[in-house]
C-alpha distance (Angstrom), angle and dihedral (degrees) to the residues before:
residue distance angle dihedral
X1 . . .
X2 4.05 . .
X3 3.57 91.1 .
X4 3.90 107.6 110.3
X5 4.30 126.8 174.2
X6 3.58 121.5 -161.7
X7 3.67 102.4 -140.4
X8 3.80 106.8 -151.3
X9 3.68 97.8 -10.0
X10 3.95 116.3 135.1
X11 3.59 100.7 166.8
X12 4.14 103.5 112.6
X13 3.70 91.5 -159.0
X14 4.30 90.7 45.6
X15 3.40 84.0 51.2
X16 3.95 109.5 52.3
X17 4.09 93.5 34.0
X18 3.75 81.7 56.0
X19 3.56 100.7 49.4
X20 3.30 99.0 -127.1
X21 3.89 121.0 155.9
X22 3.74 112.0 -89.8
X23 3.64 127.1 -175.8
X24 3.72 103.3 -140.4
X25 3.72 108.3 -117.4
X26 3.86 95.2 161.7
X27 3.78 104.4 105.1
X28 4.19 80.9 78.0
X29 3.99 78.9 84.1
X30 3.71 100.1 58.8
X31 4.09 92.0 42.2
X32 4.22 89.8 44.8
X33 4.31 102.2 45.5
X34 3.91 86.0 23.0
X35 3.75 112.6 47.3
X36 3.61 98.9 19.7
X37 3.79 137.0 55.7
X38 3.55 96.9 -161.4
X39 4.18 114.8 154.1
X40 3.44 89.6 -161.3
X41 4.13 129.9 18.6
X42 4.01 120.6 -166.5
X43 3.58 115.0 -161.6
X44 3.92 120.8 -172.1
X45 3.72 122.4 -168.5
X46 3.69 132.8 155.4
X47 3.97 119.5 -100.3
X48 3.59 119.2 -71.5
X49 3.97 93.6 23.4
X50 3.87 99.9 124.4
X51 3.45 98.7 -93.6
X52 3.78 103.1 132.6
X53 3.94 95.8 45.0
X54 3.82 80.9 52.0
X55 3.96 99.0 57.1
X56 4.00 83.9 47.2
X57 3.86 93.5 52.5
X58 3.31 77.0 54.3
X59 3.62 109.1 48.0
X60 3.85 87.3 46.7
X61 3.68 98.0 54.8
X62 4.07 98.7 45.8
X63 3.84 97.2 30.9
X64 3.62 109.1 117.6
X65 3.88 98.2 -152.5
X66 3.61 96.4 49.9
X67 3.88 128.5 76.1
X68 3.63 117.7 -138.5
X69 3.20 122.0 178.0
X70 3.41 114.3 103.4
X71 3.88 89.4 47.1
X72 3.79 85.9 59.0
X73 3.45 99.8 46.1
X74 3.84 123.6 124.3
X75 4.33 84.3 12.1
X76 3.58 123.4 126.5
X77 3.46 96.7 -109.1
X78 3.64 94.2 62.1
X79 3.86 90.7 72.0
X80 3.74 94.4 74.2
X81 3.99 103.2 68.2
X82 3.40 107.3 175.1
X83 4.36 85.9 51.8
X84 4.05 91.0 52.2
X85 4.02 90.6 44.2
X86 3.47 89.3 54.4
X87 3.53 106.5 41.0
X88 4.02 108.6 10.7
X89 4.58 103.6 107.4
X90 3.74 88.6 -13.2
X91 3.66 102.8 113.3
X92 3.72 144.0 58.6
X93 3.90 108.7 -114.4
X94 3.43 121.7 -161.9
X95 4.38 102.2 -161.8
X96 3.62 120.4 -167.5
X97 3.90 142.6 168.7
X98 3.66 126.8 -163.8
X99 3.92 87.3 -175.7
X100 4.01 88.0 113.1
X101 3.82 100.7 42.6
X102 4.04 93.3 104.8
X103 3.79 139.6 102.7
X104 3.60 132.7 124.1
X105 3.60 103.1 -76.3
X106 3.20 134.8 40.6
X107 4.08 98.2 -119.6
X108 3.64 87.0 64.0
X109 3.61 105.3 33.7
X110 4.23 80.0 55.8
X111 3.42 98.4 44.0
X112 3.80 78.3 53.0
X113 3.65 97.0 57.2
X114 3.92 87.9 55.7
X115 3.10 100.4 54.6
X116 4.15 89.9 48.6
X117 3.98 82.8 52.1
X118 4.35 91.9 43.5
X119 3.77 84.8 56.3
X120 3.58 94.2 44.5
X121 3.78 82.0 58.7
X122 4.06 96.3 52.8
X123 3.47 89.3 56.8
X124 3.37 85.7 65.9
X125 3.69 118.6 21.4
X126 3.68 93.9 120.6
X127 3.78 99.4 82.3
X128 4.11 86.5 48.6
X129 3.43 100.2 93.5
X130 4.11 99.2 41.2
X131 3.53 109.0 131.4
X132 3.73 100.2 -117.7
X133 3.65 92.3 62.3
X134 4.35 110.1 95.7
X135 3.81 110.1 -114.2
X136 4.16 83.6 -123.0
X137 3.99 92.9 64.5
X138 3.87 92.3 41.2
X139 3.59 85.0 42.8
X140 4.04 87.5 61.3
X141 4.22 96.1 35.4
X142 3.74 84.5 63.0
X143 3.86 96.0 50.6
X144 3.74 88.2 42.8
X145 3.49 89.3 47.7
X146 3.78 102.7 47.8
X147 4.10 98.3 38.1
X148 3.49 98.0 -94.3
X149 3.87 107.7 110.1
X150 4.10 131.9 127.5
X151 3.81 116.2 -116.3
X152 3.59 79.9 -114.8
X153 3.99 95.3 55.3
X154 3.87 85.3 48.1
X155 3.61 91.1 52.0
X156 3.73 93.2 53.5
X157 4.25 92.1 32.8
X158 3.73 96.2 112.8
X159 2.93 100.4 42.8
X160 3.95 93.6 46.8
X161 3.75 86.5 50.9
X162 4.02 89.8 56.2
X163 3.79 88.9 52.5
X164 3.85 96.3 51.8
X165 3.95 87.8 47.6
X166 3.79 98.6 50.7
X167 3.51 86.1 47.0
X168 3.95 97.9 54.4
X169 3.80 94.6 38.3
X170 3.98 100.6 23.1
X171 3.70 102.7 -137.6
X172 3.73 127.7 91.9
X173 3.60 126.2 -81.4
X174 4.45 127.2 -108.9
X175 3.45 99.2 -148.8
X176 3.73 119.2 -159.0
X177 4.00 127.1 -167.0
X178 3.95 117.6 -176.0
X179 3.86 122.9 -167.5
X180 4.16 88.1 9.2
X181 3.69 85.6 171.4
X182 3.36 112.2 50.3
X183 4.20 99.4 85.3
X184 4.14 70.4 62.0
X185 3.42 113.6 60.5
X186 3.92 92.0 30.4
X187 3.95 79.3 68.8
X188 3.40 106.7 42.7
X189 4.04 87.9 48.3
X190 3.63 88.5 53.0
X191 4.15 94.7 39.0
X192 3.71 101.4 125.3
X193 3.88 127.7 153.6
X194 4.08 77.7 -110.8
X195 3.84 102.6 52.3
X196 3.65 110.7 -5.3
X197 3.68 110.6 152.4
X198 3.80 109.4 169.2
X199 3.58 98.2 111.0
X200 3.93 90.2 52.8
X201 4.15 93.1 45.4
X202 3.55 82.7 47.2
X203 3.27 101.7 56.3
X204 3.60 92.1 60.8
X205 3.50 106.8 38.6
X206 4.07 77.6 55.1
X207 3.70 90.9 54.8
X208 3.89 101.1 45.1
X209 3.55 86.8 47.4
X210 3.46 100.9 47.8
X211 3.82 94.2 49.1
X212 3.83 96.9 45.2
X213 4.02 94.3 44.2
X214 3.84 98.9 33.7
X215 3.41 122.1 85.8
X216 3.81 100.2 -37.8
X217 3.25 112.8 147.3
X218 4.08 90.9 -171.8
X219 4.20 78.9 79.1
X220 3.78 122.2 105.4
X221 3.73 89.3 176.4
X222 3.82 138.6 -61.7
X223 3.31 142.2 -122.3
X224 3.81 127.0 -158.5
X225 4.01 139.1 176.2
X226 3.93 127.8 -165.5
X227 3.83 125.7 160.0
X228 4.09 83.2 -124.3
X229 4.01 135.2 31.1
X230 4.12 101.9 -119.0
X231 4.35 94.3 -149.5
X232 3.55 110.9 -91.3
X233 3.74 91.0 -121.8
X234 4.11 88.6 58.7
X235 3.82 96.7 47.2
X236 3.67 110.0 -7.6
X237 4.19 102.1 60.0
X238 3.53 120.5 156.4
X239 3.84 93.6 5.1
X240 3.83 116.3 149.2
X241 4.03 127.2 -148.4
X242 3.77 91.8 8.8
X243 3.42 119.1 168.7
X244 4.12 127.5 -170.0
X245 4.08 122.8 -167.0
X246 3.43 111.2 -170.0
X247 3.67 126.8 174.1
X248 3.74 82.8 -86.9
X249 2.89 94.8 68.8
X250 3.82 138.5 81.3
X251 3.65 100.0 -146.6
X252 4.30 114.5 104.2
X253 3.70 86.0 -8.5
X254 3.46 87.9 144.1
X255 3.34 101.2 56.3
X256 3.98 101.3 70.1
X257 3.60 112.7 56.0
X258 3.88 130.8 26.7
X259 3.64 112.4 -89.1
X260 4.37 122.8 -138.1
X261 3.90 85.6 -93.6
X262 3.68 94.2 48.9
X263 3.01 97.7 47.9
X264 4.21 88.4 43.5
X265 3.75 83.8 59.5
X266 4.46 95.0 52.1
X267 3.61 86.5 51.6
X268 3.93 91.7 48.2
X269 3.96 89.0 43.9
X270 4.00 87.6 48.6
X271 3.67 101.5 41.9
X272 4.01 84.7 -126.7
X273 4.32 96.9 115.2
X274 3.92 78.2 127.9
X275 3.58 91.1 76.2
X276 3.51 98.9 47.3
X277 3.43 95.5 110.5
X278 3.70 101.9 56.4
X279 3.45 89.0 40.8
X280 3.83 88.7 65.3
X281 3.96 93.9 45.2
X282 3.84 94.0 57.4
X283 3.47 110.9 33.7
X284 3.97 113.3 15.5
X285 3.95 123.4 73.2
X286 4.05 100.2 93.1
X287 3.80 106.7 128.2
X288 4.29 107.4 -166.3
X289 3.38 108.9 -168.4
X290 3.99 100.9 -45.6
X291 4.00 98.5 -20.4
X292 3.61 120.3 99.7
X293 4.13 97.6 -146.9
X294 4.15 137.0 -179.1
X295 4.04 117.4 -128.4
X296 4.30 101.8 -104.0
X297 3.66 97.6 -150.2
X298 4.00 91.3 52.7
X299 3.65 94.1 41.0
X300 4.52 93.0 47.5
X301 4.37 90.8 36.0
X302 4.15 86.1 50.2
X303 3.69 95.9 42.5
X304 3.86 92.7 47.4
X305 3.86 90.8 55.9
X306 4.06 100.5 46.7
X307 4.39 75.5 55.7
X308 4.27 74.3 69.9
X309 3.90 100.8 36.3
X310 3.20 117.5 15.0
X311 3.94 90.0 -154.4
X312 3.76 100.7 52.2
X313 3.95 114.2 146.9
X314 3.84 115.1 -130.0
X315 3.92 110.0 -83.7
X316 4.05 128.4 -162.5
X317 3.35 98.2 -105.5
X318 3.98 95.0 157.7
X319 4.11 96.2 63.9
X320 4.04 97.4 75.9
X321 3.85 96.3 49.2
X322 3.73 90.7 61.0
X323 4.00 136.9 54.0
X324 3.90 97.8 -112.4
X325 3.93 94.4 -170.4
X326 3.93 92.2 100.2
X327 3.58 89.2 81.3
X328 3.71 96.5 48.8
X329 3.78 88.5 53.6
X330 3.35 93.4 49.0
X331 3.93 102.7 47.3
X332 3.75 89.0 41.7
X333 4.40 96.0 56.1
X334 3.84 109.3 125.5
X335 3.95 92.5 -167.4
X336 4.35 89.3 64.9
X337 3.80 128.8 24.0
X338 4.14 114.1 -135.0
X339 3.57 98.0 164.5
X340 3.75 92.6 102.1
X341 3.70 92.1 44.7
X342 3.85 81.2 50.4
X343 3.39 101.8 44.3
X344 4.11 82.8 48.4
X345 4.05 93.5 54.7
X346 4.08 97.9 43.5
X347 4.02 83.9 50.7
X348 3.55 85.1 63.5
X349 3.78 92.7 -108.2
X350 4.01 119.7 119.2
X351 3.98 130.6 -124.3
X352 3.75 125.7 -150.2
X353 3.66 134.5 -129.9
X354 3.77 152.1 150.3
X355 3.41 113.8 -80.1
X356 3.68 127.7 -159.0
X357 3.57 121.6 175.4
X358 4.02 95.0 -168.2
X359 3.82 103.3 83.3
X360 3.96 132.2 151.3
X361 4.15 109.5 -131.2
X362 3.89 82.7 -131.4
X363 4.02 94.6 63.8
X364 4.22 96.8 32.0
X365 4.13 86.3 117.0
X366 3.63 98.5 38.4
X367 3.94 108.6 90.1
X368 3.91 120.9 21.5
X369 3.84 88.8 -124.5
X370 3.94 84.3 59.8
X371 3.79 91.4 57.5
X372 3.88 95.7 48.4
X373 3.93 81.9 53.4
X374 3.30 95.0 49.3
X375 4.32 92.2 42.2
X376 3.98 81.8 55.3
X377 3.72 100.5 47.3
X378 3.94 100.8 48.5
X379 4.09 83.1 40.7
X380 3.57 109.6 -107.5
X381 3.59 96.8 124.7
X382 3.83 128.2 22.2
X383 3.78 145.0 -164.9
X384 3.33 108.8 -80.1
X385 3.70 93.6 -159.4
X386 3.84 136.1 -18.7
X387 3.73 112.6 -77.7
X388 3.93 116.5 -155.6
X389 3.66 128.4 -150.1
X390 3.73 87.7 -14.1
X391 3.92 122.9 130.2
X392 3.70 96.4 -146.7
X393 3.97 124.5 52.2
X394 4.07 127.9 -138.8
X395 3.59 121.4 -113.6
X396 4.17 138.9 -149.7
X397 3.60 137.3 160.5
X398 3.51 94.1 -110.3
X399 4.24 106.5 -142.6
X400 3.92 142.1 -10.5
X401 3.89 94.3 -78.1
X402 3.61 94.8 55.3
X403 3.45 98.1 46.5
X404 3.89 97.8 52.0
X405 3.53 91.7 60.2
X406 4.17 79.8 54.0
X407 3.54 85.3 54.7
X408 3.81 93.8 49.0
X409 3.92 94.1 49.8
X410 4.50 86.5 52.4
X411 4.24 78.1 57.5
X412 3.75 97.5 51.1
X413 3.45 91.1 37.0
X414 3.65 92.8 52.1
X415 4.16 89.9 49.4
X416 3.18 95.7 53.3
X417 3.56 107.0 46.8
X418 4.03 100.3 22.5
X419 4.11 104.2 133.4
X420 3.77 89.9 -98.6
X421 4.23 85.6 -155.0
X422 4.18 92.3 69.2
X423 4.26 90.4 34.0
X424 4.25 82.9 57.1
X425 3.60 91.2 46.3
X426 3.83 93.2 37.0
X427 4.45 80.8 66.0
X428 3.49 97.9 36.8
X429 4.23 81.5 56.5
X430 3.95 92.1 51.6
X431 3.62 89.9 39.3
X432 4.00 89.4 50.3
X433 4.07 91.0 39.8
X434 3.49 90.7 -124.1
X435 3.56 97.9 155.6
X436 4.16 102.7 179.6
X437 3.99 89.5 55.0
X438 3.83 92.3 40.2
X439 4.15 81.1 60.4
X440 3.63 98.8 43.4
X441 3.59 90.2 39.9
X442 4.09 93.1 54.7
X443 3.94 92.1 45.8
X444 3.88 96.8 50.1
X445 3.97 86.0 50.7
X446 3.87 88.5 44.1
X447 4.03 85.4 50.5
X448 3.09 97.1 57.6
X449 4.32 105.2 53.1
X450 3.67 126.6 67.8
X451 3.54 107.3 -73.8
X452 4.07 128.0 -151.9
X453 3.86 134.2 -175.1
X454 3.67 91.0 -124.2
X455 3.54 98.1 80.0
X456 3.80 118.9 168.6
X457 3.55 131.6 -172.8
X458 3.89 87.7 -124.0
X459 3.98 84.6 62.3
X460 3.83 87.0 56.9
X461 3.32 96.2 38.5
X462 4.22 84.2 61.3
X463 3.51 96.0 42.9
X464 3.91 94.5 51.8
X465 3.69 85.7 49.5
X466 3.84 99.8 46.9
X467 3.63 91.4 55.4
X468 4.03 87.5 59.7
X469 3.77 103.0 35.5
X470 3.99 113.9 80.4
X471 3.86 94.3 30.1
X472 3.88 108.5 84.3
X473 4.25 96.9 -75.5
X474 3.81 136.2 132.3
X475 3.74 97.9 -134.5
X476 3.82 118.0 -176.7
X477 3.69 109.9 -178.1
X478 4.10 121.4 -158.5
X479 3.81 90.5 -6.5
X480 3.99 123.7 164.4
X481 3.83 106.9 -98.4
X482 3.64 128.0 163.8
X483 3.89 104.8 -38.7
X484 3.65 96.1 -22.8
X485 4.18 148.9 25.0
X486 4.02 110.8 -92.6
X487 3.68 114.0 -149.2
X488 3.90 96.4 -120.0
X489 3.70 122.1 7.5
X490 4.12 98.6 -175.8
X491 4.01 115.7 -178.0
X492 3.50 138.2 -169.6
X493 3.31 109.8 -159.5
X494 4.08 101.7 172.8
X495 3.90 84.9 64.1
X496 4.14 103.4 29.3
X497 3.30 100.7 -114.2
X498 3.66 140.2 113.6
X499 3.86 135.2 172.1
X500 4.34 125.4 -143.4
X501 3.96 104.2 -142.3
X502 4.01 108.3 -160.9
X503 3.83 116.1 -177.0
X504 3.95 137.5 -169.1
X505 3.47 131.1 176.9
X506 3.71 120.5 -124.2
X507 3.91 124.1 -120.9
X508 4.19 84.7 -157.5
X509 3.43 141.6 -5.6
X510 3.63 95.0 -99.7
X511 3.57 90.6 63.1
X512 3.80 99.8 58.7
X513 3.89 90.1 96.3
X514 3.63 99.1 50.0
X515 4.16 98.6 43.7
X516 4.32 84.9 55.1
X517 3.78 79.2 60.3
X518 3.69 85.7 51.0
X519 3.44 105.1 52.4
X520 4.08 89.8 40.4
X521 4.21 85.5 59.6
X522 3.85 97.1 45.3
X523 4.21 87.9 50.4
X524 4.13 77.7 52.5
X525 3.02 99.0 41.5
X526 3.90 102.0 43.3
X527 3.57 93.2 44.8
X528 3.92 92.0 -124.5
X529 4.32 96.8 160.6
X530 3.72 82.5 49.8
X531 4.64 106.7 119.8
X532 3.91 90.5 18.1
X533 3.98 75.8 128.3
X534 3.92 119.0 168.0
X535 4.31 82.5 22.1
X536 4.17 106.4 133.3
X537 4.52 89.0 -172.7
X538 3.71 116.1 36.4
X539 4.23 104.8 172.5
X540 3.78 114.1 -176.0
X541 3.51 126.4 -171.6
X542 3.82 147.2 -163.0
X543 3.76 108.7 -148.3
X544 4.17 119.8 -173.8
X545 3.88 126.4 -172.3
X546 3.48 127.7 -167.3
X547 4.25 101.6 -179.2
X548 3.31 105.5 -70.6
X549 4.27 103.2 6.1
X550 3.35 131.6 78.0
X551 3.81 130.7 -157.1
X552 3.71 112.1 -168.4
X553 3.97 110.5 -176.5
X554 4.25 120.6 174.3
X555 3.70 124.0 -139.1
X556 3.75 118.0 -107.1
């Protein structure tokens, strides 16, 4: 098959001289240098939305010491003439990502960001030494270059850089800054009265910002991408003809995501259409600014693997690539309750809030209307529709992917702040084969989390092993035993005993009685107590939940 995916590739170039599928992207040039006259353009996407293979579409079409064409060819872009003579290898582009700049302190998250900038500099230490440059900026290229810059020189680096280019190649530099943000957030995460760093990492971002977007007339234009807009007043000061596009807003929406006929036209190209459905479950739903639009990296990472089984179910492939903690910190504030606005969005319902998409990484947790911003920016949550002249915006969990790692959070949440009185008494009940307090015990415990419609039996299967795991117990979890994998095989080994947990989910309430009976045949059937040798106790149990009940019934 011709089809071909780049899984994780964002090099534009990489991509096209490999033949990989590309969704063309690049009429964002024309409408960006053609339609607007913005100095400076902010776009903010969640993780994973395209925006690195973006800035190098971009960097390869402008860059003046690059030639293009045949990775262009047969693109969108190509159609307007006069726009590609113009601007296709005809400037100087400076192209930089902060996406590295992190660690746990600022020394090394610093040192970091020099070395990002050094690098920046071997890319293009061959116009250093032409004659027109003054020996004081070569001076500084070379110290930026080999390590060995001030904080100041840092500061100023971009800007520096933009100088020495406009000098070699006489025309005005497109600057283009991916991930601006990152340095950012890695600080605030890690801003603790111990090593809390923001204001430092600030301060610098603030200065190379300032100097490259201020005033410099060595600037063509620039081009930047974040996962959230730091207010102008904290980062941006002083900076003329700014503009921001947010997933607010309606602006470019297009351009970051895979739209239905996009992603119509992979399907096509990968003789998959079968799957479109699915497809759409799990990883479509976003809505940025008035376009409905599929998550890239899910839709290129699942495609890749059905190339290696064509029956493959839909995975989460969206949960690693991101720091999922916001959601535990949110669910788990004491000074505002969103459980019911959780409960709400995981039943498929929506919530409503005020949304602002001007935040400082330094205040992200302090209001609950910050959080829901922050939820919608890094794409946890999404419009569910377009509100007009309303101050407060609708929210959904857009698709099956999203909403599983929803469904994980409830679990965590639920370990770590279960009452730990009722979970000890909960075991000492299976342990004791007291079957009526095992029951009630289960439902109070299910009472009190955030519950959803969309039950599963995996969900159950968590929750009966969270209440075991982190108190003293040998849980195995899906294990082969006998003819078949029990959902929770728990022993005690100090005492010889162990108990077999199987559990079902319940279509209705009614049923609760008869899926215990169930799960007690299948542990019969499949031989699960089977090598529990040198055990004096073996307990098993059928357990059946309908939402918010539990039936827990023990075999004879």
């Amino acid at each position: 098959m011709d089809f071909k995916v780049g899984v994780g590739k964002s090099d534009f170039r990489d991509m096209r001289e490999a033949g990989n599928y590309y969704v063309d992207k690049t009429e964002i040039l024309y409408e960006l240098v053609h339609d607007t006259d913005n100095a400076v353009s902010l776009f903010t996407r969640p993780r994973r939305f395209g925006k690195t293979l973006m800035m190098s579409m971009m960097e390869n079409f402008f860059n003046i010491r690059k030639d293009s064409k045949e990775i262009f060819k047969g693109l969108v872009i190509t159609e307007h003439k006069e726009f590609c003579d113009t601007w296709m290898n005809q400037y100087p582009v400076l192209f930089v990502s902060f996406k590295d700049a992190e660690a746990d302190n600022f020394e090394d998250a610093y040192s970091m960001l020099k070395t990002q900038i050094a690098e920046l500099c071997k890319n293009i230490d061959d116009i250093s030494e032409h004659k027109a440059i003054n020996d004081a900026d070569r001076q500084i290229f070379h110290r930026l270059m080999e390590n060995n810059a001030t904080k100041t020189e840092i500061k100023f680096s971009l800007k520096t850089l933009m100088r020495i280019m406009h000098t070699v190649y006489g025309k005005k530099v497109v600057l283009l800054i991916d991930e601006y943000d990152v340095p950012l957030a890695k600080a605030s995460e890690k801003d603790t009265s111990e090593n809390g760093y923001y204001g430092k990492m600030l301060d610098v971002i603030k200065g190379i910002m300032s100097t490259a977007l201020k005033d410099n007339e060595f600037l063509q234009f620039a081009v930047i991408t974040g996962c959230l807009r730091i207010a102008k007043e904290s980062i941006f000061t002083g900076t003329n003809n700014f503009a921001s596009y947010s997933v607010l807003d309606d602006g470019f929406s297009r351009y970051f995501g895979f739209t239905d006929n996009e992603v119509n036209a992979i399907l096509t190209a990968a003789v998959r259409t079968d799957r479109k459905d699915v497809i759409k479950q799990w990883y479509d739903g976003y809505l940025f600014g008035k376009n409905h639009l599929y998550c890239p990296w899910d839709v290129i990472n699942y495609l890749s693997e059905l190339k290696k089984d064509k029956d493959l179910a839909p995975k989460n492939y969206w949960k690693n690539t991101s720091h999922n903690g916001i959601l535990l910190t949110f669910v788990k504030r004491t000074d505002f309750d969103v459980s019911d606005k959780f409960e709400s969005l995981l039943n498929g319902g929506s919530v409503s809030a005020t949304i602002t998409d001007q935040l400082t990484y330094d205040t992200l947790h302090s209001s609950e209307d910050n959080l829901w911003s922050v939820l919608l920016m890094t794409g946890y949550i999404t419009k569910a529709e377009t509100d007009e002249n309303s101050s407060s915006v609708t929210l959904k969990i857009p698709n099956k992917e999203i909403s599983s790692i929803f469904q994980d959070t409830v679990v965590q949440f639920f370990e770590e702040t279960a009452d730990t009185a009722k979970i000890t008494s909960l075991i000492n009940a299976f342990w004791q084969s007291d079957e009526t307090e095992a029951t009630k015990l289960i439902s109070d415990l299910l009472w009190n989390t955030i519950s959803f419609n969309d039950y599963h039996e995996d969900y159950y299967h968590a929750f009966l092993t969270g209440i075991f795991v982190g108190r003293g117990y040998n849980v195995e979890s899906n294990k082969e035993k006998g003819l078949g994998r029990p959902d929770i095989y728990l022993k005690d080994k100090k005492n010889r005993r162990a108990i077999i947990i199987e559990a079902k989910k319940s279509e209705t309430e009614v049923d609760l009685d008869k899926d215990c009976d169930r799960a007690i045949k299948q542990i019969t059937e499949k031989k699960y107590a089977e090598g529990l040798y040198g055990y004096e106790q073996i307990l098993c149990y059928g357990v059946a939940f309908y939402q918010k009940q539990a039936v827990v019934k023990k075999m004879k």
